[in-house]
C-alpha positions in Angstrom: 3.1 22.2 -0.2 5.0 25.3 0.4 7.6 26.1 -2.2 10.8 24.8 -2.2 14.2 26.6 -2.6 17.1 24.4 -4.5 20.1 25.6 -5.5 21.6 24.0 -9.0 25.6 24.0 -8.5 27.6 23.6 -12.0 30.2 24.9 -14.2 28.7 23.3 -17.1 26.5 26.4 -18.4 24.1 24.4 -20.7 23.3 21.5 -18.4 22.3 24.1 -15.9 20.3 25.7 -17.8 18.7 22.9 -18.6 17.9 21.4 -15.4 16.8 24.7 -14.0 14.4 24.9 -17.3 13.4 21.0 -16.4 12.7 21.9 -12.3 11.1 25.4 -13.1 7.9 23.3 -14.8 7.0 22.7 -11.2 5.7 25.4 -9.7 7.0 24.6 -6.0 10.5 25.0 -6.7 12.1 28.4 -6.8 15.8 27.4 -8.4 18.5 29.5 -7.9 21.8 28.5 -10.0 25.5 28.7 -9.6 28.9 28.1 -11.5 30.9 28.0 -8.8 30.7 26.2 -5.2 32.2 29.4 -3.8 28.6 31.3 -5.2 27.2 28.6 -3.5 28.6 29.0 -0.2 28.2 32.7 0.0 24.4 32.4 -0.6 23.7 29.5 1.9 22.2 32.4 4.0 19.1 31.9 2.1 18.8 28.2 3.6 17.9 26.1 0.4 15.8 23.2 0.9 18.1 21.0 -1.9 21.3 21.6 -3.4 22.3 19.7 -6.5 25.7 19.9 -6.5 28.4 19.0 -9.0 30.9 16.5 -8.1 33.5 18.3 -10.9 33.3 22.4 -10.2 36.9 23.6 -11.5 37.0 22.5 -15.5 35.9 25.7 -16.4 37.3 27.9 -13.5 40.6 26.1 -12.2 41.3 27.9 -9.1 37.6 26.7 -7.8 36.9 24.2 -5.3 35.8 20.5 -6.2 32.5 19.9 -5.3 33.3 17.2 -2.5 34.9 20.2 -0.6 32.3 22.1 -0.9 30.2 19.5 0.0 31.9 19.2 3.6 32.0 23.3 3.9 27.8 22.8 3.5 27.8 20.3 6.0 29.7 22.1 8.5 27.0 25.3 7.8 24.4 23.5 7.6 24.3 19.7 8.5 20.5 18.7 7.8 20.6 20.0 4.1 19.5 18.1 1.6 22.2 17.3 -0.7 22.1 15.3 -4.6 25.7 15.3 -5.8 26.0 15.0 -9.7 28.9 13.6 -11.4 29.9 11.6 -14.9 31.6 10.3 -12.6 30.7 5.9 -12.8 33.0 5.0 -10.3 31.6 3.6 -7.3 34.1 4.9 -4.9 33.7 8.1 -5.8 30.0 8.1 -5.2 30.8 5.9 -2.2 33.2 9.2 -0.6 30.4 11.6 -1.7 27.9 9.7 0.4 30.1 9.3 3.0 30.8 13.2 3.3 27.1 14.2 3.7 25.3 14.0 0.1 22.3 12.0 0.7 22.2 10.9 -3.2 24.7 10.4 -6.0 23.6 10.8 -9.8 25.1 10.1 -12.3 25.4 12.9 -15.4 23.6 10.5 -18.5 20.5 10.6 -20.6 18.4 9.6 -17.1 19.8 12.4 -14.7 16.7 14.2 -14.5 14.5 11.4 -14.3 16.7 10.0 -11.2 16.4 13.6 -9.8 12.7 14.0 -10.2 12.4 10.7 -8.3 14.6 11.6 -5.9 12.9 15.7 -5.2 9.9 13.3 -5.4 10.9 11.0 -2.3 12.4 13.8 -0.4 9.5 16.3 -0.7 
């Protein structure tokens, strides 16, 4: 298996850190993270493989976009990307309009986020 290029999208400093600590174990994933969706956007040139993407991007920087419209400006980029959107959000509406928009899973922030992502690389690579 070649090596695969996924992005990590999230404001939340520490949980990035430690999902990009969790994914690096595997040696077929080069991560590359970002705190904003806008980061995000202007490094798409690289064509990841997987973005994770947070559903919540502006707590910490309030002028950034949410992750749903970042979502769409991905899709309109680059329409066959795999995308996992993360949220604490537990509303199923939410994950519902996320699903709707292009991300092909929605997981939810709690103690078995990383196991639902590993699952998830696991099913899509």
């Amino acid at each position: 298996m070649s090596q695969k290029h996924i992005f990590i999208v999230d404001d939340n400093e520490m949980f990035t850190r430690m999902l990009q600590d969790h994914l690096s174990k595997i040696p077929a994933f080069q991560i590359s993270s970002f705190g904003t969706g806008e980061e995000c956007l202007k490094n798409l040139y690289q064509n990841p493989d997987l973005i994770i993407l947070d559903y919540n991007l502006n707590d910490i920087y309030k002028e950034a976009a949410n992750g749903l419209e970042i979502l769409e400006e991905i899709k309109k980029h680059n329409n066959t990307a795999h995308v996992i959107m993360l949220s604490s959000q537990e509303r199923y509406a939410v994950a519902a309009q996320t699903i709707s928009k292009g991300a092909e899973q929605y997981v939810i922030k709690d103690e078995n986020a990383f196991a639902n992502i590993d699952k998830i690389l696991e099913d899509i690579f």
